[in-house]
N, C-alpha and C positions, 0 to 999 in steps of 0.2 A: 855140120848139123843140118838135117833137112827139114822145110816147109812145117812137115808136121811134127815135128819133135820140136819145133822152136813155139806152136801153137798148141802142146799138148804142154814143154812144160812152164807156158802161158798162163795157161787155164789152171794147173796143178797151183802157179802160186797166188792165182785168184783167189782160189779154195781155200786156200790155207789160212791167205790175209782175210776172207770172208768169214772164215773160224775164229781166228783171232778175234775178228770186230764183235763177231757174235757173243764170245765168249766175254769179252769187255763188257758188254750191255747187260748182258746176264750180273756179271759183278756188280755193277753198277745199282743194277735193281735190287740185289738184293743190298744192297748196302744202304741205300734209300729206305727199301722195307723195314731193314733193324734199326733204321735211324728212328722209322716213323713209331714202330715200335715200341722203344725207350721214352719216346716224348709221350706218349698215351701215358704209359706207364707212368711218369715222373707226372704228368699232369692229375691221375688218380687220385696217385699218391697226393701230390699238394692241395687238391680237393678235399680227401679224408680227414688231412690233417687243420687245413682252415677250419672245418666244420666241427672239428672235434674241438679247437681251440674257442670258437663259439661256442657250441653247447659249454664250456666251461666257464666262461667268460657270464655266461648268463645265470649259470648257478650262483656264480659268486656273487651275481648284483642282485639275484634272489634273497643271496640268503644276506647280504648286505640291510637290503632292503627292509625284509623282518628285524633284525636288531636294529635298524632305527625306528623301526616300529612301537618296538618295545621297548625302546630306550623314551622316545617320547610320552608311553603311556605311563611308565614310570613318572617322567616326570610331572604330567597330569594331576596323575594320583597323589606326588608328593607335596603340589602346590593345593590339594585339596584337602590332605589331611592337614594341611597347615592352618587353611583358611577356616577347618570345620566343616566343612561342606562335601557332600559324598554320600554318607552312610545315611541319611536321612530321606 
């Protein structure tokens, strides 16, 4: 084998391994990118659902809040009409 065929197919398997590498980084990126991806997503997601579970969690100490509202004014009223006192 001469000089330059031992230097051409040198360079050929340069190319090739330099293909290779290339093609590995390429993978790599994008495997990073769908990773990065999925985590936006699922962080969304878990934002949505916090927020929703809030807003729900507030309704209920709203509406919590109004019947002891009314439970106390009840009782008000009922130690009033007891005592006589109220309607006067």
């Amino acid at each position: 084998m001469s000089t330059t065929e031992q230097h051409f197919k040198a360079g050929e398997s340069h190319g090739q391994g330099q293909a290779t590498a290339e093609e590995w980084m390429q993978s790599t990126k994008d495997a990073a990118n769908a990773t990065k991806d999925k985590t936006a997503d699922a962080t969304q997601s878990a934002t949505e659902s916090a927020q929703h579970g809030k807003d729900k969690s507030a309704s209920f100490i709203q509406q919590k809040g109004e019947q002891m509202k009314h439970m106390a004014q009840g009782a008000v009223d009922s130690v009033k009409s007891t005592l006589g006192v109220g309607d006067k």
